[in-house]
C-alpha positions in Angstrom: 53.4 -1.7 31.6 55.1 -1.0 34.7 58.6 -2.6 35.5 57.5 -3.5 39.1 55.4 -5.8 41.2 53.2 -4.0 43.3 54.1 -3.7 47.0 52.4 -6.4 48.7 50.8 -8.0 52.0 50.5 -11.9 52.5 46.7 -11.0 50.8 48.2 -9.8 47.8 51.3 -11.8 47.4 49.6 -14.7 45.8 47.8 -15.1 42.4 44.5 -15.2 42.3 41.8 -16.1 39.1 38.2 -15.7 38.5 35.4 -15.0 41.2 33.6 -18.3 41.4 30.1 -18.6 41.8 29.2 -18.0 45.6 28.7 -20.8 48.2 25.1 -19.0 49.1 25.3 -17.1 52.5 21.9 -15.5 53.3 19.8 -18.5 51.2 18.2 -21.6 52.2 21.0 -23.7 50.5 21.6 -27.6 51.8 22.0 -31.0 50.6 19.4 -29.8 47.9 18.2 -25.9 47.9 14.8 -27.5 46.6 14.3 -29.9 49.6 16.1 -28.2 52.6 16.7 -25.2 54.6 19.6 -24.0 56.0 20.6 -25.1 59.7 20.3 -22.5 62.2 21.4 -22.6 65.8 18.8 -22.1 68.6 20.0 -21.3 72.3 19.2 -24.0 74.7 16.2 -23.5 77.1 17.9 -26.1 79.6 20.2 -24.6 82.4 23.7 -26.1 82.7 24.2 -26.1 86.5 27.5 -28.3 86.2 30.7 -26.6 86.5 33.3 -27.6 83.8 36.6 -27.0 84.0 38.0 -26.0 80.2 42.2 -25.9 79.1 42.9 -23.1 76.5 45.7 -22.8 74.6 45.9 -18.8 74.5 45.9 -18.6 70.6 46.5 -15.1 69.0 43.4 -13.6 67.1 44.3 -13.3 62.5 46.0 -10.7 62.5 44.7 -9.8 59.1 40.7 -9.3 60.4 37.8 -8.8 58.0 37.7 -5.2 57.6 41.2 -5.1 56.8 41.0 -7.3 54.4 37.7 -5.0 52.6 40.1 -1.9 52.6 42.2 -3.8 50.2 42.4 -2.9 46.6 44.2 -3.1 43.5 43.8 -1.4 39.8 45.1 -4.8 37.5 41.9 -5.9 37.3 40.7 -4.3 34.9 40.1 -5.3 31.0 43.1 -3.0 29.4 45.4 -5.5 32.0 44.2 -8.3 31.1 44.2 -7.5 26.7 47.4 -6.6 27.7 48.7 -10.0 29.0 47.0 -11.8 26.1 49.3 -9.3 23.9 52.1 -10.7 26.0 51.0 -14.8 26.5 51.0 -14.8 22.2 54.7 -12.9 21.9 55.8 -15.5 24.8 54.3 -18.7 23.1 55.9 -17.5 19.5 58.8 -17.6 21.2 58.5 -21.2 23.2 57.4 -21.9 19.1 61.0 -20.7 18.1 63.2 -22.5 20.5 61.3 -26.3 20.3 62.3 -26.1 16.8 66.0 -25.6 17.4 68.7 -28.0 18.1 69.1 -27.2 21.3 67.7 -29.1 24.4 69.2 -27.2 27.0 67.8 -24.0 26.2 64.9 -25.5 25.7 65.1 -26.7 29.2 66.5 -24.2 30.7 62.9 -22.2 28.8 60.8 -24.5 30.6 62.3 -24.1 33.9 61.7 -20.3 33.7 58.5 -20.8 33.0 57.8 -23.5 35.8 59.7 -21.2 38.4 57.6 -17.9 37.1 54.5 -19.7 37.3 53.9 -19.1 34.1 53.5 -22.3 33.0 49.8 -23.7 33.1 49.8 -20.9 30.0 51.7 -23.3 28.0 51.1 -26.8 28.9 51.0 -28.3 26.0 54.1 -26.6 24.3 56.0 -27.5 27.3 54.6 -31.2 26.9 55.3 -31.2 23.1 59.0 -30.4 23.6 59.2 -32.5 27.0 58.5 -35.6 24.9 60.6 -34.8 22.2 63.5 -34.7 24.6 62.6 -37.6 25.8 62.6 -39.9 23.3 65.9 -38.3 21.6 68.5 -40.7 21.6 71.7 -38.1 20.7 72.8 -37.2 24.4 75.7 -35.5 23.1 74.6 -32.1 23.9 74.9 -33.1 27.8 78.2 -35.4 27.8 80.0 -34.2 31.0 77.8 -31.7 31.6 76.3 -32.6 35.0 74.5 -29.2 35.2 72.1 -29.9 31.8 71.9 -33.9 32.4 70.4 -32.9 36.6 67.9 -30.6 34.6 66.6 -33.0 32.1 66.3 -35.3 35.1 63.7 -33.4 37.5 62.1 -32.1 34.7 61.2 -35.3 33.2 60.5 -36.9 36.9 58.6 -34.0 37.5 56.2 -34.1 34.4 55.7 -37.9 35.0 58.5 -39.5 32.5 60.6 -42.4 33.9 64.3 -41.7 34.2 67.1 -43.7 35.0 68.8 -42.3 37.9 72.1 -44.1 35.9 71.8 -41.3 33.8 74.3 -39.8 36.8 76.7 -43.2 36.5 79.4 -41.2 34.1 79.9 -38.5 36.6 80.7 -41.1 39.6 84.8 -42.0 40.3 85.6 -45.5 41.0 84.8 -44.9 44.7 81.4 -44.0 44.0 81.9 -40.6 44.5 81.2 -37.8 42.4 83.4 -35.9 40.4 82.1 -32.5 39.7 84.0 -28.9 40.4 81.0 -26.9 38.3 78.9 -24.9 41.8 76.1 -24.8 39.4 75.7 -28.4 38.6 76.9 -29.5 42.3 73.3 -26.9 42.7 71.0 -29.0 39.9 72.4 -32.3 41.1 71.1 -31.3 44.6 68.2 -30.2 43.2 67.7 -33.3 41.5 68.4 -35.7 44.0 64.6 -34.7 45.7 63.3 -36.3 42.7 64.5 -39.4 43.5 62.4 -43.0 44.2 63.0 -45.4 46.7 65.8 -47.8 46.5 68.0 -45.2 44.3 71.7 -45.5 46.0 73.2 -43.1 43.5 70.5 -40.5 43.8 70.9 -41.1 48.1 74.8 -40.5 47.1 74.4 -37.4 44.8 72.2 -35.9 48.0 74.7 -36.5 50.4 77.5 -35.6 48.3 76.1 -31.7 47.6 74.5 -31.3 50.7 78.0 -31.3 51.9 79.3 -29.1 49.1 76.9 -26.5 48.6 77.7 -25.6 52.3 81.1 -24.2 50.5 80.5 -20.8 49.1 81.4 -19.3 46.2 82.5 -16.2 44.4 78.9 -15.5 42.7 76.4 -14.2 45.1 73.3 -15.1 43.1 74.5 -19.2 43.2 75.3 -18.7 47.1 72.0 -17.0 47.4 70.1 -19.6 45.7 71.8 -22.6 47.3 71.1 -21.1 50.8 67.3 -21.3 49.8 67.4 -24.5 47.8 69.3 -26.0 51.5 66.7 -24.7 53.2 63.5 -26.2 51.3 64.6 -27.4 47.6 62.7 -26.6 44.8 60.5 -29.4 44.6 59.3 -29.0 47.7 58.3 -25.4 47.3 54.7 -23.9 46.5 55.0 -23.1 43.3 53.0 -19.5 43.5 55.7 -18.3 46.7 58.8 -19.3 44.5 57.5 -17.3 41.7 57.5 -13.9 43.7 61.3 -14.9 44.9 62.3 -15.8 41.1 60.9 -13.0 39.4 63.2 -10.6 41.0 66.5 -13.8 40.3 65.3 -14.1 36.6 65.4 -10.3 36.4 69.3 -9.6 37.2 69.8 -12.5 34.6 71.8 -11.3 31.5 69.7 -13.3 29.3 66.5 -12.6 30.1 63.6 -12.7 28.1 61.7 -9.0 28.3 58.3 -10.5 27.1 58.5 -13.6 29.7 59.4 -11.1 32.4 56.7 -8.4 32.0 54.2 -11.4 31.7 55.9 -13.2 34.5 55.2 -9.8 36.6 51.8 -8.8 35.2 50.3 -11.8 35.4 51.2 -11.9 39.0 49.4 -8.9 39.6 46.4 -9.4 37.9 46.1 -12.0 40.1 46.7 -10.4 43.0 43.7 -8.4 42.5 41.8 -11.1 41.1 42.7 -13.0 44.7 41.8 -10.0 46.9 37.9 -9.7 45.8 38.2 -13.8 46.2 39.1 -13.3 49.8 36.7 -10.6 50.7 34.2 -12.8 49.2 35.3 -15.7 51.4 35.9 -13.6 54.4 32.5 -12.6 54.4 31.1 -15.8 54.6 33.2 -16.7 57.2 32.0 -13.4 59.4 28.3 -14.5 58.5 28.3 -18.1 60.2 29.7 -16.3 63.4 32.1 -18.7 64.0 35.6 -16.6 64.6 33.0 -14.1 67.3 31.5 -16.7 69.2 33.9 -20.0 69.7 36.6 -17.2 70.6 38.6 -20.3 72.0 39.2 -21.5 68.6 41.9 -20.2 66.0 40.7 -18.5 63.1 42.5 -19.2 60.5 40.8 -18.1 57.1 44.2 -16.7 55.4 46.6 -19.3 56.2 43.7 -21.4 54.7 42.8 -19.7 51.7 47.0 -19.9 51.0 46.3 -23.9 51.6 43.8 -23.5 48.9 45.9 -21.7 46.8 48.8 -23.8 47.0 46.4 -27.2 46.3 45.1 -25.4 43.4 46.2 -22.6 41.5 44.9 -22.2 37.8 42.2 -20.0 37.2 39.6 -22.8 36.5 40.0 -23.7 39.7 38.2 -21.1 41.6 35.7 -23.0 43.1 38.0 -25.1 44.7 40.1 -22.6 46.2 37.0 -21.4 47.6 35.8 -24.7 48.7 39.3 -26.1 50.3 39.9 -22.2 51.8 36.8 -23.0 54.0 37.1 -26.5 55.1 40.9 -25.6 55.9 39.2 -23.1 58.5 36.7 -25.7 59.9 39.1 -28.6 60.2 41.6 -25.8 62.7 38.2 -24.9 64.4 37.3 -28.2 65.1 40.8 -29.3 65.5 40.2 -26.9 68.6 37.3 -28.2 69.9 38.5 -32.2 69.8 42.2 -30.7 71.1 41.0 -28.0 74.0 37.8 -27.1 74.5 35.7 -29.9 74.6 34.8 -33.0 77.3 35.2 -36.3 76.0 31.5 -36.8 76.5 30.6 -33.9 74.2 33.1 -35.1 71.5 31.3 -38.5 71.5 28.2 -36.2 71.0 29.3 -34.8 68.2 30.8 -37.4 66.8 27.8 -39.4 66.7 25.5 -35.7 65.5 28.0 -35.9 62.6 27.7 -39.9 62.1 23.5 -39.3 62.4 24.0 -35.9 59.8 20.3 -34.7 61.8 19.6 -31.6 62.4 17.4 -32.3 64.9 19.2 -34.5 67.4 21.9 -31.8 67.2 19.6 -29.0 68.5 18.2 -31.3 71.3 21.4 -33.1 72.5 24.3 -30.7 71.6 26.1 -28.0 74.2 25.3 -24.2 72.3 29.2 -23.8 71.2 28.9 -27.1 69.4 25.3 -26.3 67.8 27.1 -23.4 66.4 29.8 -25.4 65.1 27.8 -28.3 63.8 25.5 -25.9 61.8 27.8 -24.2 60.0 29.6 -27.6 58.7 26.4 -28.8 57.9 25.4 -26.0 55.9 29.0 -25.9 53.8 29.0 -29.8 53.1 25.9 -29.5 51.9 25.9 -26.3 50.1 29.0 -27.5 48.2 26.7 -31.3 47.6 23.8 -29.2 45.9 26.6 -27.4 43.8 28.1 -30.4 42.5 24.8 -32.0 42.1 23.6 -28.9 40.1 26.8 -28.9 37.9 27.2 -32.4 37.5 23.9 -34.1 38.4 26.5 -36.3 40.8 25.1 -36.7 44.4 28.2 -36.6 46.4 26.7 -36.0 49.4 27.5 -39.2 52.0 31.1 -39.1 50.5 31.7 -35.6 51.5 30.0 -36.6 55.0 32.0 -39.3 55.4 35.0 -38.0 54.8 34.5 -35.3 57.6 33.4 -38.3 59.8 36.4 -40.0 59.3 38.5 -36.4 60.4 36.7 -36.8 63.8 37.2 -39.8 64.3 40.9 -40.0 64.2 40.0 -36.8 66.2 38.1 -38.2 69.3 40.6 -41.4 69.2 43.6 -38.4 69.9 41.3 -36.7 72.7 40.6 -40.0 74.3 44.2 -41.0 74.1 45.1 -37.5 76.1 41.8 -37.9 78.8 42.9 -41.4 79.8 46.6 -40.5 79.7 47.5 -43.2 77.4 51.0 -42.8 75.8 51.3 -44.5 71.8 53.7 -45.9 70.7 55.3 -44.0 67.2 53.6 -46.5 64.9 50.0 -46.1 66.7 50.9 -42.6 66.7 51.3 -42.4 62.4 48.8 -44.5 61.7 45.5 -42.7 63.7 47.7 -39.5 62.9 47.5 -39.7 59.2 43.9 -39.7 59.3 43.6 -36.5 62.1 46.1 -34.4 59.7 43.1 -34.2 57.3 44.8 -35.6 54.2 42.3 -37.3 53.1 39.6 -35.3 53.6 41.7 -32.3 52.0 42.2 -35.1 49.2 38.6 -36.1 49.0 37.4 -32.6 49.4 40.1 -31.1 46.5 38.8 -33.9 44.1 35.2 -33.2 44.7 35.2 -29.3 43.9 38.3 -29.4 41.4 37.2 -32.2 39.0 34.3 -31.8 36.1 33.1 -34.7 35.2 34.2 -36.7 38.4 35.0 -40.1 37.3 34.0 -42.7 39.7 36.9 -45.2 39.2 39.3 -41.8 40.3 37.2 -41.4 43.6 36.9 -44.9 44.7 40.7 -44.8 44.1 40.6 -42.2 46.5 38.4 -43.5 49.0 40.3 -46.6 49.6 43.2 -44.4 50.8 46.0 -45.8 49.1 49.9 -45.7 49.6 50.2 -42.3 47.9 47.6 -40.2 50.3 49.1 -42.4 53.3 52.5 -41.5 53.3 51.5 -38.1 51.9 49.6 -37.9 55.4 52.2 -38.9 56.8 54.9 -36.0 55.8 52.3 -33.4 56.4 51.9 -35.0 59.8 55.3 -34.8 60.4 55.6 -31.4 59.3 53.2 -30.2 61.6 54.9 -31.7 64.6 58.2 -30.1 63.5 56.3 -26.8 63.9 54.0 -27.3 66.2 54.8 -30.1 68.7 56.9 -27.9 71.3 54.0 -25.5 72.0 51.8 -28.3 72.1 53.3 -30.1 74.8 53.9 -27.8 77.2 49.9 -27.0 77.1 49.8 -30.9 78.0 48.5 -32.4 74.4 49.1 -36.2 73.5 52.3 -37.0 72.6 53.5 -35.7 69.2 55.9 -38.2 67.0 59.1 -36.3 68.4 57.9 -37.4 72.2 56.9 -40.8 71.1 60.7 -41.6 69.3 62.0 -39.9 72.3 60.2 -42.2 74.6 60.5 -45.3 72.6 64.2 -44.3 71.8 65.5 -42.5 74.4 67.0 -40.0 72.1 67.0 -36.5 72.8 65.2 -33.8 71.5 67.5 -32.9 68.8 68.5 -36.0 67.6 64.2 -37.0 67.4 64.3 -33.6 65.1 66.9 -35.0 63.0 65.6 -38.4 62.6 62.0 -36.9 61.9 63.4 -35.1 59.5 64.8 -38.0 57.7 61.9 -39.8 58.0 60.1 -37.0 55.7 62.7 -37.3 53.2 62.3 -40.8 52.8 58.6 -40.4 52.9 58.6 -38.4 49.8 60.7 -40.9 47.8 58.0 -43.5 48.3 55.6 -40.8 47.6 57.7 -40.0 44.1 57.7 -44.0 43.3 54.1 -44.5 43.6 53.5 -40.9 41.6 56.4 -42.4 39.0 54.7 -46.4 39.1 50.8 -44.6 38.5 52.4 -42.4 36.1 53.9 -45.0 33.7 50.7 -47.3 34.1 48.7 -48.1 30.7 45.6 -47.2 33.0 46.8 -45.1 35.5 44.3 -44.3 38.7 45.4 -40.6 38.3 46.5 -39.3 35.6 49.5 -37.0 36.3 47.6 -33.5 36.8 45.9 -35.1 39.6 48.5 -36.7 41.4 49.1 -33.0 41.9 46.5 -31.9 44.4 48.1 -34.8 46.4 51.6 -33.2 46.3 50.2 -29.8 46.6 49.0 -30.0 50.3 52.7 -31.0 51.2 54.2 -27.8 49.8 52.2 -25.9 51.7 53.0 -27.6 55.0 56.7 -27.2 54.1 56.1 -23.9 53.7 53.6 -23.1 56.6 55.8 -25.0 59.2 59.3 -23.8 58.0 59.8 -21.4 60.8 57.6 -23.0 63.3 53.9 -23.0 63.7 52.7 -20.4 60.7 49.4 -21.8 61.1 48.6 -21.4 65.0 51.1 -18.9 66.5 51.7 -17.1 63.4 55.1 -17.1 63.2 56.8 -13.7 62.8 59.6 -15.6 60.5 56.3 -17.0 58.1 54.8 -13.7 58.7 57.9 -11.9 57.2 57.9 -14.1 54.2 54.1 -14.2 53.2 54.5 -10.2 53.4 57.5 -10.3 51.1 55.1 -12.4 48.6 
């Protein structure tokens, strides 16, 4: 097979799986193909005499535009690729086989890391979970006495698959000051690494992230360490999208001495196929998009269909998941449209209107009472929510319909309480701010929405669990809030939006910028301990709400902001920074 992964746009940098069936774009297709026809958006007869005065925010067109994305194309999709990596998935399990019968838990470890970090993993799930538990519940730790490296491994990758830890597992490496003693760069690197799995309340885990912070700063002789503690100090592992690290690691895992030839060709030929498989899902996608007219005639708003379809991918990546990929790829680009509309474009009179269209779900009110930009908007959410309704009705004779309506009420909502806050010049205090904010971010609705298309059967207990927006979505919402305003909140501003969290500490505070970044920042990492102690508490439950797999597409959305907003606003500006790494991917 070749020894190389194929030179690569953003389009092409992430993995894609099997073409789903379509979300129907030239046939009557609603809340139920057998009852309804598609919305469609009729001029209004009326003239407008008023004059209204509209802000804009000057937002780039995609740079990646819909023919550009049909002139893509890539050979590994074909059959003699894909024998080919089921050739390679049986020599690579044979050899997972091998090493989780040896005496050896850090190999083993060290096996299922590589597979993690090359993505590789969803092939070999339950391997991975066969030789997790058996680690688990062995009792001989004398294979990682004084060896920090091995014990901060077996640490995440237990938290990380659901297992509950001790963090006094560190206690033997800690001087009588409560300080760490380690010299070892690499384990100073797992410790850190580590620490981001930690849970609320967990001093020593607060000490062992303060403590490497401090000396990973310090280089050392080997490149490849210093190389990978720069990245893991700017975003650490557990906070990176899983498909992105993969690309990075491939190219790590390949200067290794001890590689594995078979994981590494199936590391890089699986990411290709992929690649291919996500380009034909895109163009797919994108023509949907072109068909509801939305990017050509509301040229105020942002489109955003890639950045989106990389939410999707990062929510859910397995190939069985194609549907919602598809599904979350498109409401991603409504919600930024929207977004738009509530944010910029719109009165506050007409965002009560179409509040209350939305909140009445009639088709006929819209076309009498709604402005034409809005009509165009409306139509095109009401055919998606209730094309993706019929779907799930058809699949799973479940009539999800007012829950999926709902949900995008709720967005508004939140939305119209933000524009209303901005038209009558009303300043919030941070708390107001984070709890009206958590909604407008869209976690829920992402949440809701990712459930919906990703889960066959759907289990009522699992949605209502959902619906009642508990502790885990809230503070989830709450980091990818934060995240946004890290990235976002400076351009915001100075086009005059509401106040973003940084403004409101500032003005409850008077801190200055800079010292608002910090303690935002803070604020996120503490956030995703309480996130990681109510994933650890549901995980360890006799009758959990979600069982571990799921907690996932409520972790996922918070990779993908760290990601997005690393270098600024990816999603809106298109930063050049996030533009240069989606292109290396």
């Amino acid at each position: 097979m070749p020894s190389s992964i194929i030179p690569s746009t953003f389009i092409t940098s992430v993995n894609g799986f099997k073409l789903c069936p379509p979300l129907a774009k030239n046939r009557a297709t609603t809340m139920r193909m057998s009852q309804y026809k598609p919305a469609q958006c009729f001029a209004s007869t009326q003239p407008d005499t008023a004059i209204i005065v509209r802000r804009s925010a000057n937002n780039q067109p995609s740079i990646w535009d819909h023919d550009f994305l049909h002139s893509l194309s890539c050979n590994f999709n074909s059959e003699s690729y894909k024998k080919q990596g089921e050739h390679l998935k049986g020599k690579v399990k044979t050899m997972i086989n091998e090493v989780s019968v040896t005496n050896k838990p850090l190999d083993q470890l060290e096996l299922i890391d590589n597979l993690q970090r090359l993505r590789l993993a969803y092939h070999f799930e339950t391997e991975i979970e066969s030789i997790l538990h058996n680690i688990y519940n062995n009792k001989d730790d004398k294979w990682k006495n004084e060896n920090l490296y091995a014990t901060s491994l077996e640490f995440r990758l237990l938290r990380q698959h659901g297992y509950n830890v001790s963090q006094e597992v560190f206690s033997s490496f800690r001087d009588k000051n409560r300080g760490f003693i380690c010299n070892d760069f690499k384990g100073i690197l797992s410790l850190y690494e580590a620490s981001y799995c930690s849970l609320e309340g967990e001093s020593i885990m607060e000490e062992a992230w303060q403590f490497t912070s401090k000396h990973l700063k310090h280089n050392k002789d080997d490149e490849d360490l210093n190389e990978q503690a720069r990245r893991a100090l700017e975003l650490p592992l557990h906070w990176r999208m899983p498909r992105l690290e993969a690309r990075w690691f491939i190219d790590v895992y390949e200067k290794k001495k001890d590689k594995n030839h078979a994981l590494l060709q199936l590391a890089k030929l699986d990411f290709n196929i992929s690649q291919a498989t996500y380009q034909e899902e895109l163009k797919d996608i994108s023509g949907w998009w072109e068909d509801k007219g939305l990017r050509e005639k509301l040229r105020f708003a942002r489109s955003r269909l890639i950045t989106s379809f990389l939410g999707g991918l990062g929510i859910a990546f397995e190939p069985h998941f194609a549907y919602s990929r598809r599904v979350l790829t498109i409401a991603g680009a409504l919600v930024t449209v929207i977004d738009d509309i509530y944010d910029i474009y719109g009165t506050l009179d007409e965002l009560d209107l179409f509040t209350y269209a939305v909140e009445r779900w009639d088709i006929n009110f819209a076309i009498k009472q709604l402005p034409d930009y809005m009509k165009i908007c409306f139509f095109a959410l009401y055919n998606f929510v209730s094309e993706v309704a019929d779907y799930i009705l058809k699949q799973q004779d479940s009539d999800q319909l007012l829950r999926i309506k709902n949900s995008w009420l709720g967005l508004l909502q939140a939305f119209l309480v933000e524009a209303k806050w901005y038209h009558n010049k009303y300043a919030p205090t941070l708390e107001e701010y984070l709890k009206n904010a958590a909604l407008s971010i869209s976690g829920p609705l992402i949440t809701i929405t990712a459930y919906i298309s990703a889960t066959n059967p759907i289990i009522e207990k699992e949605l209502e669990y959902l619906e009642s927006n508990p502790d885990l979505i809230q503070w989830s919402s709450r980091i990818f809030l934060l995240l946004n305003d890290l990235g976002t909140s400076s351009d915001e501003i100075q086009r005059g939006d509401v106040s973003k969290s940084i403004q409101c500490y500032m003005h409850e505070t008077g801190a200055s910028e800079e010292a608002a970044r910090e303690h935002i920042k803070d604020l996120i990492r503490q956030m995703w301990k309480k996130v990681m102690m109510d994933v650890c508490r549901a995980s360890n439950d006799k009758d959990p709400p979600l069982f571990q797999t799921k907690n996932e597409i409520i972790l996922n959305p918070l990779r993908v902001a760290h990601f997005i907003y690393l270098h600024g606003d990816g999603h809106g500006a298109q930063k050049q920074e996030t533009m240069d790494e989606k292109e290396r991917k």
